[in-house]
VMD Tcl script that builds the backbone (N, CA, C; Angstrom):
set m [mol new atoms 462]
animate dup $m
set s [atomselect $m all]
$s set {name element resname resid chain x y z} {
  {N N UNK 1 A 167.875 98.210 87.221}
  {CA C UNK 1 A 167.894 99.577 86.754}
  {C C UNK 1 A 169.074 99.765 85.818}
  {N N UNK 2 A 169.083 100.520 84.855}
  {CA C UNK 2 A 169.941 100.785 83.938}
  {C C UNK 2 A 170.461 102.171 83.620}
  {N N UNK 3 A 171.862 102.015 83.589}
  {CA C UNK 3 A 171.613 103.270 84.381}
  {C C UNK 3 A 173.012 103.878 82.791}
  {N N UNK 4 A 172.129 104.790 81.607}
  {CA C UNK 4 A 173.089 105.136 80.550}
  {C C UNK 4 A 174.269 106.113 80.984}
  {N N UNK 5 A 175.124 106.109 80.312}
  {CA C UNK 5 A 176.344 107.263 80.452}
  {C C UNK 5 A 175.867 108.413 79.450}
  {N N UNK 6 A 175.972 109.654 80.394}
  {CA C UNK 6 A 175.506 110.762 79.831}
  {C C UNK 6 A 176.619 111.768 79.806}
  {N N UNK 7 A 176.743 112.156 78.698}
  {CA C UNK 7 A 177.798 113.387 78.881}
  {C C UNK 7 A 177.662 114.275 79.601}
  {N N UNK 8 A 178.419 115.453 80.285}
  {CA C UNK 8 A 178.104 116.392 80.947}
  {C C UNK 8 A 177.712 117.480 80.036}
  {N N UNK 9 A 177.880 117.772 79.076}
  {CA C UNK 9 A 177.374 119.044 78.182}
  {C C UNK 9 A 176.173 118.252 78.017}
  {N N UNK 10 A 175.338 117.058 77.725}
  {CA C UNK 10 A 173.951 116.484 77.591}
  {C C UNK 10 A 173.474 116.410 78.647}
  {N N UNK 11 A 173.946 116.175 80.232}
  {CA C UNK 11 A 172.868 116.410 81.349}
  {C C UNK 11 A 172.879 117.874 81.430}
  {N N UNK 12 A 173.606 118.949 81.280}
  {CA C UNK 12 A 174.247 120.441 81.689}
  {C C UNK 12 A 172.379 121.046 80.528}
  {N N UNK 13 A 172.280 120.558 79.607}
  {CA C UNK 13 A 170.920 120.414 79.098}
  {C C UNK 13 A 169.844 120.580 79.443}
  {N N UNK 14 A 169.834 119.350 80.058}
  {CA C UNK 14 A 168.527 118.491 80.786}
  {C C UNK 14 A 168.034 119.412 81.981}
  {N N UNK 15 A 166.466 119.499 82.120}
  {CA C UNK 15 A 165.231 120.196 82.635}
  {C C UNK 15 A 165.925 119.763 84.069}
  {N N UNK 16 A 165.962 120.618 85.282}
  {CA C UNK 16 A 166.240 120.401 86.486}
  {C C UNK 16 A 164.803 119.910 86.738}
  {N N UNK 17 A 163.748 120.687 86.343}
  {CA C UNK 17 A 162.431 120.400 87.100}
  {C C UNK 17 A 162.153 118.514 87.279}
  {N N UNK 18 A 162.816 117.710 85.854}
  {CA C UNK 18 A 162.684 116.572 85.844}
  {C C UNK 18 A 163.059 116.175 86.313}
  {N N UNK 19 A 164.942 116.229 86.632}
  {CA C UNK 19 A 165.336 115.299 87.324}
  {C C UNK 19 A 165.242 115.886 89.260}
  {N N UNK 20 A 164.344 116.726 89.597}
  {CA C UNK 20 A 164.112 116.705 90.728}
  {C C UNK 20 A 162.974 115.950 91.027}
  {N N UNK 21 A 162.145 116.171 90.121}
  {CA C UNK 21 A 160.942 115.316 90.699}
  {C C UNK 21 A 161.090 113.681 90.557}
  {N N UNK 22 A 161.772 113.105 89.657}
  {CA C UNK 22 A 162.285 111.823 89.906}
  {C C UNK 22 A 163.372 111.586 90.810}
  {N N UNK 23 A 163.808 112.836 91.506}
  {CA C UNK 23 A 164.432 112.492 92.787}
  {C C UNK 23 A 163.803 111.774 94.244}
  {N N UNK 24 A 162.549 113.347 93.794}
  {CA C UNK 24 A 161.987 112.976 94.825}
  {C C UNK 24 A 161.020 111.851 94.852}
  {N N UNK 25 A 160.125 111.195 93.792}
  {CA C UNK 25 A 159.431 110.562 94.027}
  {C C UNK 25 A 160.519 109.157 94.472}
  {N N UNK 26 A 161.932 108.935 93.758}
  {CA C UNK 26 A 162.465 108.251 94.413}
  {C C UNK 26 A 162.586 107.723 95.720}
  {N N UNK 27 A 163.105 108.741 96.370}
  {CA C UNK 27 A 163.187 109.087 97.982}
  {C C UNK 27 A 162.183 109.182 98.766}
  {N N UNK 28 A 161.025 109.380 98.396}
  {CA C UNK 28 A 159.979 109.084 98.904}
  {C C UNK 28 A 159.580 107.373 98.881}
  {N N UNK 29 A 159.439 107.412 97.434}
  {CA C UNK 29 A 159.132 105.346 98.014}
  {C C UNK 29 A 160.305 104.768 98.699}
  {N N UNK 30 A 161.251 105.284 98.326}
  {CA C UNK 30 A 162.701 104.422 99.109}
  {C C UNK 30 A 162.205 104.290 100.651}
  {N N UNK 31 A 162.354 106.068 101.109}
  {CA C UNK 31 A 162.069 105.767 102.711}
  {C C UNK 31 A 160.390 105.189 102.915}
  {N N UNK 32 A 159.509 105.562 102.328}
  {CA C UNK 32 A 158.515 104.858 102.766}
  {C C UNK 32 A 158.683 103.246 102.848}
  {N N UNK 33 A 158.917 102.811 101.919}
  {CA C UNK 33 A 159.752 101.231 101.764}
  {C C UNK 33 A 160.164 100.938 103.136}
  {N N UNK 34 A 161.283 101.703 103.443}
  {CA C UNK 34 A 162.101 101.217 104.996}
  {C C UNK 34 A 161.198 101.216 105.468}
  {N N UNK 35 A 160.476 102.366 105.966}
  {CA C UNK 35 A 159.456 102.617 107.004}
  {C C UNK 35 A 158.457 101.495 107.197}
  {N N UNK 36 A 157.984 100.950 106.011}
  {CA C UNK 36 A 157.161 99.856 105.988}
  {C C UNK 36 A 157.539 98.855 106.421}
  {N N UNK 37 A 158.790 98.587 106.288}
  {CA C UNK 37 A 159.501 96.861 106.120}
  {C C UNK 37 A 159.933 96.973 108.215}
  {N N UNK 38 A 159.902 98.437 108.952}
  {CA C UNK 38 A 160.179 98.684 110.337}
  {C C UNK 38 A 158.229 98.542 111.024}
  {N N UNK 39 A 157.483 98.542 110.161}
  {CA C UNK 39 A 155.920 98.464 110.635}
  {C C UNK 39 A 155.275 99.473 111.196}
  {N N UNK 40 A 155.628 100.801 110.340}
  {CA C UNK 40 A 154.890 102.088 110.810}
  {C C UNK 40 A 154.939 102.721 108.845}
  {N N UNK 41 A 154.107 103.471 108.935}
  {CA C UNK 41 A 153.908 104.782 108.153}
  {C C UNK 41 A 154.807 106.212 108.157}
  {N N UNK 42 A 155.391 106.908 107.117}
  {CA C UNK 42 A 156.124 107.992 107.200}
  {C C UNK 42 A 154.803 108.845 107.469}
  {N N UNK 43 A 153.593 109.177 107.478}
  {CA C UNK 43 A 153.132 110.199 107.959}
  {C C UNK 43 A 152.418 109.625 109.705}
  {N N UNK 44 A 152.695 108.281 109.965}
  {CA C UNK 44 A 152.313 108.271 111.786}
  {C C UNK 44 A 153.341 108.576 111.977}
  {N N UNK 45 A 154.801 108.306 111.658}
  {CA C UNK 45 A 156.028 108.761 112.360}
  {C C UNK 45 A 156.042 110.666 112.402}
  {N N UNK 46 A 155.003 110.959 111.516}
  {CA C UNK 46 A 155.082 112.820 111.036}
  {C C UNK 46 A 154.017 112.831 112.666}
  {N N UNK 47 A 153.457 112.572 112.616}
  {CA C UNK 47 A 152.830 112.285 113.862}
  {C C UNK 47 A 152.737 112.546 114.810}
  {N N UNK 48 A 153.492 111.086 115.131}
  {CA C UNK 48 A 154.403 111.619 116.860}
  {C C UNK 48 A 155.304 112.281 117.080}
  {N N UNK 49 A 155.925 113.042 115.439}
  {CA C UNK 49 A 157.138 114.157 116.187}
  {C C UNK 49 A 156.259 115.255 116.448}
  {N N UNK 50 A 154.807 115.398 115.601}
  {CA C UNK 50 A 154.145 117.058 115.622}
  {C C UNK 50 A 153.470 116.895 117.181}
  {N N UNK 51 A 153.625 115.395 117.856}
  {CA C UNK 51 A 152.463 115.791 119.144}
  {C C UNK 51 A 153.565 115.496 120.134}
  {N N UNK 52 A 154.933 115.325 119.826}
  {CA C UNK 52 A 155.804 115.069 120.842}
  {C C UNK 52 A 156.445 116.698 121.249}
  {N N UNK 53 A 156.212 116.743 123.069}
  {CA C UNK 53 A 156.918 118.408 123.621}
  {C C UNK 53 A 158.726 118.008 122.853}
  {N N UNK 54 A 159.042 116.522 123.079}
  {CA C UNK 54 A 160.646 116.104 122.795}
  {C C UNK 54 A 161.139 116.401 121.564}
  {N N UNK 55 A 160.174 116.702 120.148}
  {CA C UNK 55 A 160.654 116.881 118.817}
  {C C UNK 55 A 160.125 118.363 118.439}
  {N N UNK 56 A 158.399 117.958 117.495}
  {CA C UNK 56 A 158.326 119.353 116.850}
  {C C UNK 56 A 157.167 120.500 117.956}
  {N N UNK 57 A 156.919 119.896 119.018}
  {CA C UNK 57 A 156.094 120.212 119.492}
  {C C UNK 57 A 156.552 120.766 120.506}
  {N N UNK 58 A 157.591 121.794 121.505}
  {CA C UNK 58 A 157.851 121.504 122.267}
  {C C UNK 58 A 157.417 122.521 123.233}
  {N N UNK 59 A 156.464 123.004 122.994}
  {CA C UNK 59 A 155.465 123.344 124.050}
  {C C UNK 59 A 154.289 122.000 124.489}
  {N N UNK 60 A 154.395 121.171 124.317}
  {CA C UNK 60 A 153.209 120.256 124.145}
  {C C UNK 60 A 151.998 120.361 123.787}
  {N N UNK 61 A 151.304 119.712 124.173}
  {CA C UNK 61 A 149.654 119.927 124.185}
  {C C UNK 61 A 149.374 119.145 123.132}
  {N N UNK 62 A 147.750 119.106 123.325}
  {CA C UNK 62 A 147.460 118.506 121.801}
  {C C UNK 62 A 147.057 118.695 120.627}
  {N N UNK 63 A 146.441 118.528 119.612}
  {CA C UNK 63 A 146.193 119.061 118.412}
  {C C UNK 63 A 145.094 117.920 117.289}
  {N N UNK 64 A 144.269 118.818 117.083}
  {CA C UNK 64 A 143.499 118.156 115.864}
  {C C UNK 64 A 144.170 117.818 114.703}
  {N N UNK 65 A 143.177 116.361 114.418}
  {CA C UNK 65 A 144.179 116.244 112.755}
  {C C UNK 65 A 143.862 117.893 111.597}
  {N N UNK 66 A 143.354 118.324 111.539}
  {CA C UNK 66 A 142.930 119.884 110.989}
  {C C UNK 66 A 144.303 120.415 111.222}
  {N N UNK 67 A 144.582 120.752 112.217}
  {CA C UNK 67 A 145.316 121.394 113.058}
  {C C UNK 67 A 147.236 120.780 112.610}
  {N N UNK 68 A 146.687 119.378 112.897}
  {CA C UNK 68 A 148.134 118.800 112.134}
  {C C UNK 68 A 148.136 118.656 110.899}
  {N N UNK 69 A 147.034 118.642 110.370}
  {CA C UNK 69 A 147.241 119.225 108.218}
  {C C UNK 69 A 148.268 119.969 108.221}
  {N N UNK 70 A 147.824 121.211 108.842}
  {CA C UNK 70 A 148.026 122.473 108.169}
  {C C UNK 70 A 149.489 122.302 109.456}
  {N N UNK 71 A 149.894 121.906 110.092}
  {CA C UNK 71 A 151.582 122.035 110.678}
  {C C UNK 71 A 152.351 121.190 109.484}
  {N N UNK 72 A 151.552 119.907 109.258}
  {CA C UNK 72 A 152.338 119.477 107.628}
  {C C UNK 72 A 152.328 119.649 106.622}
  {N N UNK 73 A 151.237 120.830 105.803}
  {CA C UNK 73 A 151.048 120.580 104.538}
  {C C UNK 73 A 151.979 120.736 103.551}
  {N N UNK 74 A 153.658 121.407 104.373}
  {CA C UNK 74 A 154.473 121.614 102.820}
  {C C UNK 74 A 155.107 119.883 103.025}
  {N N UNK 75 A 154.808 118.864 103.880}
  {CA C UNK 75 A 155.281 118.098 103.273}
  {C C UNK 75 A 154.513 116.464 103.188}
  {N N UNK 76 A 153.136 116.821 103.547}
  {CA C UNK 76 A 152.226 115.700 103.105}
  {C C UNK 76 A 151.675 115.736 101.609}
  {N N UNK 77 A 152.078 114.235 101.420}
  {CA C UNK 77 A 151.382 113.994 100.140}
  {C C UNK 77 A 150.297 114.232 100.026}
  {N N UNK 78 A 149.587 113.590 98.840}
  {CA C UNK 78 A 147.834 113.871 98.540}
  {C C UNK 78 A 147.416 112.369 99.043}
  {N N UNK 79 A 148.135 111.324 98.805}
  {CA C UNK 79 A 147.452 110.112 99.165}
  {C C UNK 79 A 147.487 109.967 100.979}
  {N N UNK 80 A 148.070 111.165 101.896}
  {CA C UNK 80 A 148.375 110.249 102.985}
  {C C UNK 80 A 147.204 111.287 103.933}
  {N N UNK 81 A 146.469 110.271 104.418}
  {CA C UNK 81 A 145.374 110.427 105.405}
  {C C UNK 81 A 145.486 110.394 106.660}
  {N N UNK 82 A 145.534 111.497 106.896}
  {CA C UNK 82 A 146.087 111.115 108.714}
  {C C UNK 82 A 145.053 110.970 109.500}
  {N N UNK 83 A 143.377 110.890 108.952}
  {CA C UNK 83 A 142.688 110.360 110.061}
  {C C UNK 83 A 142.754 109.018 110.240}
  {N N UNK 84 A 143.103 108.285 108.896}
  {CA C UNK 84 A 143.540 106.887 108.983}
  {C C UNK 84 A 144.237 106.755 109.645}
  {N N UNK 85 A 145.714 107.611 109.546}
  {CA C UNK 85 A 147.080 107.436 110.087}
  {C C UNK 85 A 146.759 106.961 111.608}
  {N N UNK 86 A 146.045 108.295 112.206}
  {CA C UNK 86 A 145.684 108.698 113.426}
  {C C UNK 86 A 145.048 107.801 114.094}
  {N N UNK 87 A 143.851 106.781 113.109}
  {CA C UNK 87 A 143.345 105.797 114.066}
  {C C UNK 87 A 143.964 104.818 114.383}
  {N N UNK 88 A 144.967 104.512 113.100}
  {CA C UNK 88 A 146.054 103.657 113.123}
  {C C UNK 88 A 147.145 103.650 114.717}
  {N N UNK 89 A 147.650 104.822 114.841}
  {CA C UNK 89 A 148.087 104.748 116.376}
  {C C UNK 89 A 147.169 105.132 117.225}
  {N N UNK 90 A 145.918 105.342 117.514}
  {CA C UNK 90 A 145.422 105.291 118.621}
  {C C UNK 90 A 144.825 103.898 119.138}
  {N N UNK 91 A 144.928 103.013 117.775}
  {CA C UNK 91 A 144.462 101.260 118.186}
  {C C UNK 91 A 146.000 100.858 118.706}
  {N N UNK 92 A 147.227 101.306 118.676}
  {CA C UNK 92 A 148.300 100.988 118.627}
  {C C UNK 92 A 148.603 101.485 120.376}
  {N N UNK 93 A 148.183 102.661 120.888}
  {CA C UNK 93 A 148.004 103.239 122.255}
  {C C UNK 93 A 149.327 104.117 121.912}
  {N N UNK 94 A 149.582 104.932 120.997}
  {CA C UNK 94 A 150.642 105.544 120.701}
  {C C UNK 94 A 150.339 106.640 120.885}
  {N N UNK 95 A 148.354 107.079 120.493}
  {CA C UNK 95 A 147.702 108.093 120.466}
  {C C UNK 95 A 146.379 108.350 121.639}
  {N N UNK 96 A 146.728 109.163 122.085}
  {CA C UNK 96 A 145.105 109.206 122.741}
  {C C UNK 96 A 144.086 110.424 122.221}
  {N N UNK 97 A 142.683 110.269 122.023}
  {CA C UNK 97 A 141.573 111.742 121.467}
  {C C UNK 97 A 141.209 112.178 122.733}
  {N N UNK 98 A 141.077 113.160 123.080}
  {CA C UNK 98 A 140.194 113.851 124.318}
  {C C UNK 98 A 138.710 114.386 123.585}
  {N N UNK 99 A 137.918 114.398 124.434}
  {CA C UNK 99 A 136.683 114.774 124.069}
  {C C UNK 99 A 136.391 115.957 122.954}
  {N N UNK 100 A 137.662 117.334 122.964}
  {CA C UNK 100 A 137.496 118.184 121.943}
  {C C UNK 100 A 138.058 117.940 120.777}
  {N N UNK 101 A 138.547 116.443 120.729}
  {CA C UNK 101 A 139.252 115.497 119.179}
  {C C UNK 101 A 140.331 115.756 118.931}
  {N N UNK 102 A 141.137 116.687 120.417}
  {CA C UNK 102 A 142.409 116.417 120.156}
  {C C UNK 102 A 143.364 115.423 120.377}
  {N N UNK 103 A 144.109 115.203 119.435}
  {CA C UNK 103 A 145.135 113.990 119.557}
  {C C UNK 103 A 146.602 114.247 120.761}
  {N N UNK 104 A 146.815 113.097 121.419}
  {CA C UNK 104 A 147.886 113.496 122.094}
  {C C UNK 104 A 148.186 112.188 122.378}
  {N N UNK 105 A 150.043 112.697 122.356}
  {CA C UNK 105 A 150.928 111.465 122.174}
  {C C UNK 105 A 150.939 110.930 123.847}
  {N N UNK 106 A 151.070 109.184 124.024}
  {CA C UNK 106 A 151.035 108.902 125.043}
  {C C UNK 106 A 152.535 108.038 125.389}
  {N N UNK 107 A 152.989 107.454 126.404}
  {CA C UNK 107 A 154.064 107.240 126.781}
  {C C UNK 107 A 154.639 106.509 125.916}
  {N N UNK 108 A 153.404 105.185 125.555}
  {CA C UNK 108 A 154.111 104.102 124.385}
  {C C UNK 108 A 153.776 105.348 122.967}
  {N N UNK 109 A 153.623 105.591 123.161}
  {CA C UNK 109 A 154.059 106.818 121.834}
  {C C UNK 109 A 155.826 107.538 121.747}
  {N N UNK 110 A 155.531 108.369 122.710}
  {CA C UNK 110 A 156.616 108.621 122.834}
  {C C UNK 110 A 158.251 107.653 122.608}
  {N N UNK 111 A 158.114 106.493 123.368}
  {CA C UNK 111 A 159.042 105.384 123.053}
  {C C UNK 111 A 158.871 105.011 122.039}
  {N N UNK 112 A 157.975 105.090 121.226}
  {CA C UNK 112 A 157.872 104.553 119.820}
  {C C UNK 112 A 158.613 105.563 119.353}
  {N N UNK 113 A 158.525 106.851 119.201}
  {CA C UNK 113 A 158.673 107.513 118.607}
  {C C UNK 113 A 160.257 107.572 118.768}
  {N N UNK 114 A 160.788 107.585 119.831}
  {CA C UNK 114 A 162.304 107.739 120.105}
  {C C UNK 114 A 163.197 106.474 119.076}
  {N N UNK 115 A 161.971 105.148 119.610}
  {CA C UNK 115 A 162.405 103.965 118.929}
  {C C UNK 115 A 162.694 104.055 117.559}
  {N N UNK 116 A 161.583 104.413 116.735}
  {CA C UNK 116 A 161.500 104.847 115.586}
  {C C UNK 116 A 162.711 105.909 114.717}
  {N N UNK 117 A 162.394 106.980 115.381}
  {CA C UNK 117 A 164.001 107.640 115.213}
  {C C UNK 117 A 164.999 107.354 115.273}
  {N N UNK 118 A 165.667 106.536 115.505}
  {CA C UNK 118 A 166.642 105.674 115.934}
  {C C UNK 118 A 167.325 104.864 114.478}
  {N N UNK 119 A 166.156 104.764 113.471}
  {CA C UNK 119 A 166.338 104.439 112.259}
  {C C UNK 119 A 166.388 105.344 111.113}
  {N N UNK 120 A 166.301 106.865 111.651}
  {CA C UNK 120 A 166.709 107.466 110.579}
  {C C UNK 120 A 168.162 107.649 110.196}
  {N N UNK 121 A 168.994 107.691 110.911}
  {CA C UNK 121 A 170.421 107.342 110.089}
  {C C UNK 121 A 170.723 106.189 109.582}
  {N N UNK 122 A 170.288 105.033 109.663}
  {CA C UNK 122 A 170.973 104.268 108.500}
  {C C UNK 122 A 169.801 104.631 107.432}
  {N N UNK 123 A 168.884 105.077 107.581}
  {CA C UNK 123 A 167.580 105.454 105.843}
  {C C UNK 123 A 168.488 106.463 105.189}
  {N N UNK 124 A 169.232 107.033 106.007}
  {CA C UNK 124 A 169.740 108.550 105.618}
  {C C UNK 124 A 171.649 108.060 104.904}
  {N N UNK 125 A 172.019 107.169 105.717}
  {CA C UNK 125 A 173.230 106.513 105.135}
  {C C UNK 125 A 173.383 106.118 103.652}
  {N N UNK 126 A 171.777 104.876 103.569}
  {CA C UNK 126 A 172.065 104.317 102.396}
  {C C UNK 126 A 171.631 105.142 101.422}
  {N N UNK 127 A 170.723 106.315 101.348}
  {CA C UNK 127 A 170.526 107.165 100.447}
  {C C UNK 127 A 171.880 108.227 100.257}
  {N N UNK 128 A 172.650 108.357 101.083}
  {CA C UNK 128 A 173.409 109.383 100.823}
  {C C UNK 128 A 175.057 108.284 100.724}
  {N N UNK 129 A 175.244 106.832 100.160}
  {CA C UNK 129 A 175.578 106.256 99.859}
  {C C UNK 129 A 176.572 106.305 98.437}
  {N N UNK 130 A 178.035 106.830 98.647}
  {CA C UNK 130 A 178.820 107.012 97.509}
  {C C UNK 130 A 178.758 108.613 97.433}
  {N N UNK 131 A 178.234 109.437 98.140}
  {CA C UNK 131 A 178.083 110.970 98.171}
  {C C UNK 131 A 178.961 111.695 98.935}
  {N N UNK 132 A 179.749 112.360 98.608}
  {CA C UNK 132 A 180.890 112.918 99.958}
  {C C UNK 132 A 179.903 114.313 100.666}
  {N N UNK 133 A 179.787 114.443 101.893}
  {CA C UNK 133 A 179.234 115.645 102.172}
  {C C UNK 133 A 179.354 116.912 100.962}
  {N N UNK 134 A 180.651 117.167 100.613}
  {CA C UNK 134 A 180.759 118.532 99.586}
  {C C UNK 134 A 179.969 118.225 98.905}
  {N N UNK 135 A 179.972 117.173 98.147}
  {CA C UNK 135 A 178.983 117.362 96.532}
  {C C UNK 135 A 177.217 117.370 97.382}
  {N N UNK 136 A 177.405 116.865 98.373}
  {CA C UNK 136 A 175.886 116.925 98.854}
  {C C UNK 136 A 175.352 118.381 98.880}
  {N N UNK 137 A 175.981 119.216 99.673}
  {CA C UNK 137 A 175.988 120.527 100.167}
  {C C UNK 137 A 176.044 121.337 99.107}
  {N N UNK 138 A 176.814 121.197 97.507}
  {CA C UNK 138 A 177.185 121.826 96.130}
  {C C UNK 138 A 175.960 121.473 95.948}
  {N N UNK 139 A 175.331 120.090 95.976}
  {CA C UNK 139 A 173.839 120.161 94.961}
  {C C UNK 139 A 172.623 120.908 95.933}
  {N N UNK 140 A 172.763 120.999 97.105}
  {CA C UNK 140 A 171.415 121.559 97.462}
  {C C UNK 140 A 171.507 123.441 97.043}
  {N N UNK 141 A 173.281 123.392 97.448}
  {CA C UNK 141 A 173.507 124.807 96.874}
  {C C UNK 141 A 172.463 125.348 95.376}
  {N N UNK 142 A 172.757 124.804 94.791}
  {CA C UNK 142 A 172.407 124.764 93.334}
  {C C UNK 142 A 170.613 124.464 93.381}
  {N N UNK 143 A 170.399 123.687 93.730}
  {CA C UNK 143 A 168.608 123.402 93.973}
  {C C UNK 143 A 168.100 125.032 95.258}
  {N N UNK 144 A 169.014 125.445 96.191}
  {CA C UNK 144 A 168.435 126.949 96.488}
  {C C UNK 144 A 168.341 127.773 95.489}
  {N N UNK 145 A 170.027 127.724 94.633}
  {CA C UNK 145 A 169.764 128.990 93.884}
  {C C UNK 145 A 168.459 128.797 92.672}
  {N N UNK 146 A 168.164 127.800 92.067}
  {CA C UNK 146 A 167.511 127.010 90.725}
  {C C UNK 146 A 165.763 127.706 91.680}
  {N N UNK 147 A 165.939 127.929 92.911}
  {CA C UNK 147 A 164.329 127.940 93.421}
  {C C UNK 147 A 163.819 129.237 93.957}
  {N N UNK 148 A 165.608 129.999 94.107}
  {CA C UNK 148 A 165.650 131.546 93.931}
  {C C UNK 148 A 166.017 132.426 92.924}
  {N N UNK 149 A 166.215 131.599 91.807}
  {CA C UNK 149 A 165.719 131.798 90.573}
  {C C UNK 149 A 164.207 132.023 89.660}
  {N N UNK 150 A 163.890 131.567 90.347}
  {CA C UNK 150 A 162.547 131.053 89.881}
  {C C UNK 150 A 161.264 131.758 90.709}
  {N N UNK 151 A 161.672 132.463 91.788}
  {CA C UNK 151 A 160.850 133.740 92.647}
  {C C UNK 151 A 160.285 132.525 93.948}
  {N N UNK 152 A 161.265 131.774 94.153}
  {CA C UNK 152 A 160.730 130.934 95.598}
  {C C UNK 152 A 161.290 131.193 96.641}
  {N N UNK 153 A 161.472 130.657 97.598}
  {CA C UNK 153 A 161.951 131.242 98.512}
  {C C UNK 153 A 163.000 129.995 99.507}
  {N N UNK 154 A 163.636 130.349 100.130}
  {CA C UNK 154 A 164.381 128.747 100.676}
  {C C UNK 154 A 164.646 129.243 102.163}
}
mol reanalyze $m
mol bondsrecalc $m
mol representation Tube
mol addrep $m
């Protein structure tokens, strides 16, 4: 990667909209990358936190993939299929269907899932790598105001 020297009055310029979305598509293959090279998917790991009572779920119970669309849609892609995902851990015994097609996380789920978590701080280290907390906290500052600017909401 090559990486030019840009003045600050020439990035102070430059379209935020661009260099966010080459942020993010960054950070997206980056952690998907890890995730892959650990032998799971970033949307089965979205998964077992939405069917775990221990993470996002914590009333329990279970839930249709329908049902888990729409708990993820501000942050599933267009390519990621969670009925795939879904069959993917239920051959794995991570997942079990009950007769009304709801999904629910099972014990080796759960330990997966704890297991799994376990690797989000070093994904989160090497991306935030050479960054002091302040300037981290100054740029999201700036990406709220840039999105409450713009009539969004944060």
């Amino acid at each position: 990667m090559t990486t030019l020297h840009v003045s600050d009055a020439e990035l102070a310029g430059q379209p935020a909209a661009y260099w966010t979305g080459v942020a993010y598509e960054s950070l997206i293959a980056f952690t998907r990358a890890r995730h892959a090279e650990l032998g799971f998917t970033q949307p089965q790991f979205w998964l077992l936190r939405n069917l775990s009572k221990n993470d996002l779920l914590p009333d329990g119970g279970g839930m249709t993939v329908p049902e888990l669309q729409r708990a993820m849609s501000s942050y599933l892609r267009a390519e990621d299929d969670l009925d795939v995902e879904a069959e993917a851990l239920l051959e794995r015994g991570w997942l079990t269907r009950d007769e009304q097609g709801k999904l629910w996380i099972t014990k080796a789920g759960e330990d997966a899932r704890v297991s799994l978590k376990q690797h989000a701080p070093a994904i989160r280290a090497r991306i935030h790598r050479g960054i002091d907390d302040a300037d981290y906290v100054t740029t999201l500052e700036v990406l709220r105001q840039l999105i409450l600017n713009t009539g969004g909401s944060v």
